[in-house]
N, C-alpha and C positions, 0 to 999 in steps of 0.2 A: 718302594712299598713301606709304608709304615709300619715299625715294628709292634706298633699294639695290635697291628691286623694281622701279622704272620704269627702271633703269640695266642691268638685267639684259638683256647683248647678247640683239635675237632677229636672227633670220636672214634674211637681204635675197636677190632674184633673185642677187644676185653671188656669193652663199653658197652656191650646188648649181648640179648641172649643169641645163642649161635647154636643149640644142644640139637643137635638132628635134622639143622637148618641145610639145604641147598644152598651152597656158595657157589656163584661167579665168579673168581679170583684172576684180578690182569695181575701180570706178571713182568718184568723185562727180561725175557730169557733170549735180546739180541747179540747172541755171543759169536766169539771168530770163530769160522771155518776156516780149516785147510783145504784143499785141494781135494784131498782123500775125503771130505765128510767129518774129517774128527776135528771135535771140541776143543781149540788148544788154549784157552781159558774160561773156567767152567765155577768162576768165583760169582757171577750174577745169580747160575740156579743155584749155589751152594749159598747164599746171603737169602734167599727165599724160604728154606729149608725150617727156620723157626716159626715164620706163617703158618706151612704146609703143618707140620706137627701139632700145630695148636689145633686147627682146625678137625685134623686127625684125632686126638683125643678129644674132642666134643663133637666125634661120630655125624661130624658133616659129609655130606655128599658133594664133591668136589666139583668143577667145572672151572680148567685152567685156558686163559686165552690170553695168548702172545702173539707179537711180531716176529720179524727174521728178515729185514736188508728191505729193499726197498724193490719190491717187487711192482709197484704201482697198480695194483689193483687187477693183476695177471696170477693165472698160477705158475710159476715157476719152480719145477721140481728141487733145484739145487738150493731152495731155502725154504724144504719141507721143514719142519719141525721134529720129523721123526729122529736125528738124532739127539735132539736134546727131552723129546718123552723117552727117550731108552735111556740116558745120564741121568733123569730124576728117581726113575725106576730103579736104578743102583743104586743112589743115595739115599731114597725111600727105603729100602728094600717091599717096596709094593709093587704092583704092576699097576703103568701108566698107560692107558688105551690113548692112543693118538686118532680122532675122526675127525671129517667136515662136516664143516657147519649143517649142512641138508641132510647128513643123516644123524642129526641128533632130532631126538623128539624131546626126551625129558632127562635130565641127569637122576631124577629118583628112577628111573626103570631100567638104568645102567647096574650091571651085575657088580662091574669091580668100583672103588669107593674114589678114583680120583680118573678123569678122563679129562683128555685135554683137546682142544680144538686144534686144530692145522692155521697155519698162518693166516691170522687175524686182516693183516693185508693183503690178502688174495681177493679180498673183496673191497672193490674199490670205494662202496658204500662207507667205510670203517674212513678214511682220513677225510671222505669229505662229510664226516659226524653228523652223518643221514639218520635223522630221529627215526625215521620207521625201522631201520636198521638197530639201530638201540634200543630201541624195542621191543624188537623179534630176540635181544640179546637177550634183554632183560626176562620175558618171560620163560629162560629156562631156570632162573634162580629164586630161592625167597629172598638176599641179599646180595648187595655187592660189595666187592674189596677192592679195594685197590693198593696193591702192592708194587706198583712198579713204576717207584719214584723215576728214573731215569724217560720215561713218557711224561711226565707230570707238564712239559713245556708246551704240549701239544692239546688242543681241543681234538678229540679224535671218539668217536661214536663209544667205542668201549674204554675210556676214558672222563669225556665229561658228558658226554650224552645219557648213557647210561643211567647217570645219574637221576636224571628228571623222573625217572619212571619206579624204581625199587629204593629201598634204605640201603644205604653206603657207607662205608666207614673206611679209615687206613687201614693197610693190612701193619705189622710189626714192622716191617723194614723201612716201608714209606713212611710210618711214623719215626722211627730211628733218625733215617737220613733228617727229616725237619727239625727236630730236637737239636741234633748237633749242629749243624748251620747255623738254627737258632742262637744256640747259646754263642759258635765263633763269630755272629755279629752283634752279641749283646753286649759278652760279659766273657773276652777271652783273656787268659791269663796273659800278663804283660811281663816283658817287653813280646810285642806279637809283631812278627814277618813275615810277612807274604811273599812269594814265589811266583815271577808271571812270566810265564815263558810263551812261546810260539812266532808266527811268522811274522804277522801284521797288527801294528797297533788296533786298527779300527777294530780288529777281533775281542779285543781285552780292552778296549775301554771303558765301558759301565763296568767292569771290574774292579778296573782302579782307578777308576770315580770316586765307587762307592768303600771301597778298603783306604783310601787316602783319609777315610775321616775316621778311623780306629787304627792301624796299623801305626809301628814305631820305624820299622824298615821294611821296600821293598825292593824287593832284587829282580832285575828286569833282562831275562836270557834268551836266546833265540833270535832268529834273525831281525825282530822290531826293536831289539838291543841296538840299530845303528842308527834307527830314526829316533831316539834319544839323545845317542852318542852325537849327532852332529847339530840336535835341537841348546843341546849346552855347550854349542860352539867351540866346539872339538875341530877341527880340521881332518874330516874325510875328505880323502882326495879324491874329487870328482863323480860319488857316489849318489845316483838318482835317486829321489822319492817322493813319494808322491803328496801334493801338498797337504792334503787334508789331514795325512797322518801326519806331520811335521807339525801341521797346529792343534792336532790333539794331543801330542809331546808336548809340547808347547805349556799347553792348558795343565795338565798334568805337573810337570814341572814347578809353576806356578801355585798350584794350589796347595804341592810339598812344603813350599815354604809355607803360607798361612795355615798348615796344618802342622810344621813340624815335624815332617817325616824325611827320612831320608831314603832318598833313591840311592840303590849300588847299580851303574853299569860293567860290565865287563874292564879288565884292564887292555887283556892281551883276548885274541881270536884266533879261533884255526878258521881258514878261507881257502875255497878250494877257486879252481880256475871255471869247472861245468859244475851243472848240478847232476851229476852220477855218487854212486860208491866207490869208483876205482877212477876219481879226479888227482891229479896230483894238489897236495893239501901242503900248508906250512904253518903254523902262528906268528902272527904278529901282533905289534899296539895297536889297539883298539880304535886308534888315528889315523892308522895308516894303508886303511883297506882303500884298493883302487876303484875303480870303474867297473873292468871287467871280473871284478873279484866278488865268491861270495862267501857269506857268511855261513859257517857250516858248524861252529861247537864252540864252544867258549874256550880260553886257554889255561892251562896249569894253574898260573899267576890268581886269575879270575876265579876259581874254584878255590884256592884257599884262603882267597881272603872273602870269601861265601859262607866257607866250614866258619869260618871263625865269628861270624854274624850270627850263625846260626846254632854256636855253641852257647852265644849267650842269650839263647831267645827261649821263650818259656811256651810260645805256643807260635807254632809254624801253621802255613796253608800252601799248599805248591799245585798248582795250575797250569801245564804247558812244562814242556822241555825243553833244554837250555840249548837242545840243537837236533841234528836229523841223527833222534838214536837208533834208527832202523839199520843203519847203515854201521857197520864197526869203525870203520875209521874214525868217526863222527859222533859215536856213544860214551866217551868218556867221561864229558862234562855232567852229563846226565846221572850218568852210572854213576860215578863217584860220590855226586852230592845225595842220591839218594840211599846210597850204603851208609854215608858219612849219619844222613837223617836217621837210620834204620839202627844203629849205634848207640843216639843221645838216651840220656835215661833224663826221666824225672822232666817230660816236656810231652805238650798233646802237637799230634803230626796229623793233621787231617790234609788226606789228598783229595784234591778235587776232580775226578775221576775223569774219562774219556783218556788220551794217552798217555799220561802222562798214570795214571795206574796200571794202564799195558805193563809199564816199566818194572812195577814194582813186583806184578803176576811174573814176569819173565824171569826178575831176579830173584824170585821166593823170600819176598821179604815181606810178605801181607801180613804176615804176624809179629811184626815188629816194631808197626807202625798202628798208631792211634784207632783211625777210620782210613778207609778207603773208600770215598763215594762211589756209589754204583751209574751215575748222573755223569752225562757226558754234556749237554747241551742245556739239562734242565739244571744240573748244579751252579753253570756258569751263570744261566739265568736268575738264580736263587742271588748266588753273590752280590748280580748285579744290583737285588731290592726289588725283583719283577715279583710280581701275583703270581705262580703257574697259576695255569688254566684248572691241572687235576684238582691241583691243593686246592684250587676256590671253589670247586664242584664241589667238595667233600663239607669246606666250611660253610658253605649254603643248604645242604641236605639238612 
């Protein structure tokens, strides 16, 4: 995407009048459930909260509509939305009516001032962005918002569809989230290193495509850390992969040098023998993983000479985990570099959201750190230089 086209101002709630308007507001309130129903990260509705407010003091008439898992177009009780209209309701301290879609008629004839639809994907119309459907959406509002950058990757009826029919604008956060990406692919402070972690190169490649032509270092953790390690002709002993990701290491590799960036792979690895929690696990050189071995955390070694890359860096980006932190055995590489991140002073740390901010919700460290994107698919999209879909609905309105 060209950066004069993701630069191009669009229009935020602050931008039009809004004073006693009916809002539509999407939202991404796709948060974890437990087992029991409860909320065990509740930072998506907590980062919407300055929307909600604004529109609250200019005595809008609310109408919030979300998703929740992937119901496919079924109702499925266990991703009602009723627990998270009762969490806003606390953080409000308003009362949030939770209804479906067929029994709303009009949100101005709603007695309480914020009411929220039941999962957006209960209706299967919503992801295959059935204009009649968008339509039926639209006429419960005089505007639309869109606040819920973390959908922005997706064309989806109450995302871009919507659009065609009512005025639309960003809500706060959706605008937030583009501003900062913005600026960490314009004009970030130097020396700037990026952080890519996860399983498989093919996943992260238009990531670090597109970061190899701004970044000074990037540091490459998780299990695609081996299809590197053996692309720079390292001697893994007998360790399979799959070719395509070997020549997009390859490519990668390559394009480090004519851009001058430096790749860090891992030194040393922890490798477990299965892929469980309770696999017997060891560290070794980062050379000497076998066949039947996998890659499970990075090693001591590997983490501190990470810290030290990262002590001297002025502006981080971290994306993916250096290994399986779900697991304790296997959380330390993770855990330590992002305590270590959560430490530096005098440097912007922007996480690019989906697990690798699980991490930082778990260890209570979201306020220690710059941003946390709320974007799990759409952020890594953004990285990559894609158009979202939402964002160009909005700059076309």
């Amino acid at each position: 995407m060209d950066c004069k086209l993701r630069n191009i101002n669009k229009k935020t709630i602050k931008d039009i009048d809004i004073y006693k308007k009916t809002i539509l507001l999407r939202t991404d309130y796709n948060v974890p459930l437990e087992n029991n129903g409860h909320i065990s990260d509740d930072i998506r509705i907590k980062e919407s909260i300055p929307t909600l407010q604004y529109l609250i003091k200019n005595k809008c008439k609310i109408l919030i509509c979300s998703h929740l898992g992937r119901p496919n177009g079924k109702i499925i009780p266990k991703l009602s939305l009723l627990p998270i209209s009762t969490r806003l309701s606390e953080l409000l301290n308003i009362p949030v009516k939770l209804k479906n879609i067929e029994d709303i008629c009009t949100p101005k004839k709603e007695t309480t001032q914020i009411t929220m639809l039941e999962n957006i994907r209960f209706n299967k119309e919503e992801e295959e962005n059935n204009l009649k459907f968008a339509q039926h959406l639209s006429s419960f509002a005089d505007i639309f918002v869109n606040d819920a950058f973390g959908t922005a990757h997706r064309g989806h009826a109450s995302t871009t569809g919507i659009t065609k029919f009512i005025p639309s604008v960003a809500g706060l956060l959706f605008s937030k989230e583009i501003d900062i990406l913005n600026n960490l692919l314009d004009t970030p402070q130097k020396p700037f290193t990026a952080i890519i972690g996860g399983a498989k190169v093919t996943d992260k490649i238009g990531v670090l495509d597109n970061l190899i032509k701004i970044a000074e270092n990037i540091i490459i953790g998780g299990g695609m850390a081996s299809t590197f390690i053996y692309t720079k002709s390292l001697p893994l002993n007998n360790v399979q992969f799959d070719n395509k990701e070997i020549k997009q290491a390859n490519l990668i590799l390559k394009k480090s040098k004519e851009f001058n960036v430096k790749i860090h792979l891992p030194q040393d690895i922890i490798i477990g023998k299965e892929f469980n929690e309770n696999t017997e696990f060891k560290n070794v050189k980062s050379t000497e993983v076998k066949k039947d071995e996998l890659i499970m955390d990075i090693g001591p070694k590997s983490i501190l000479e990470f810290q030290n890359i990262l002590k001297n860096s002025k502006t981080v980006l971290w994306n993916g985990p250096m290994g399986v932190f779900e697991w304790k055995n296997f959380s330390n590489g993770t855990h330590k570099i992002a305590n270590y991140l959560a430490n530096l002073n005098e440097i912007t740390t922007i996480i690019g959201g989906g697990s690798t901010a699980e991490v930082f919700g778990k260890l209570n460290l979201q306020n220690s750190i710059t941003h946390i994107s709320t974007g799990g698919g759409a952020t890594l999209e953004f990285l990559e230089g894609k158009l979202l879909p939402g964002y160009a609905a909005l700059l076309n309105n």
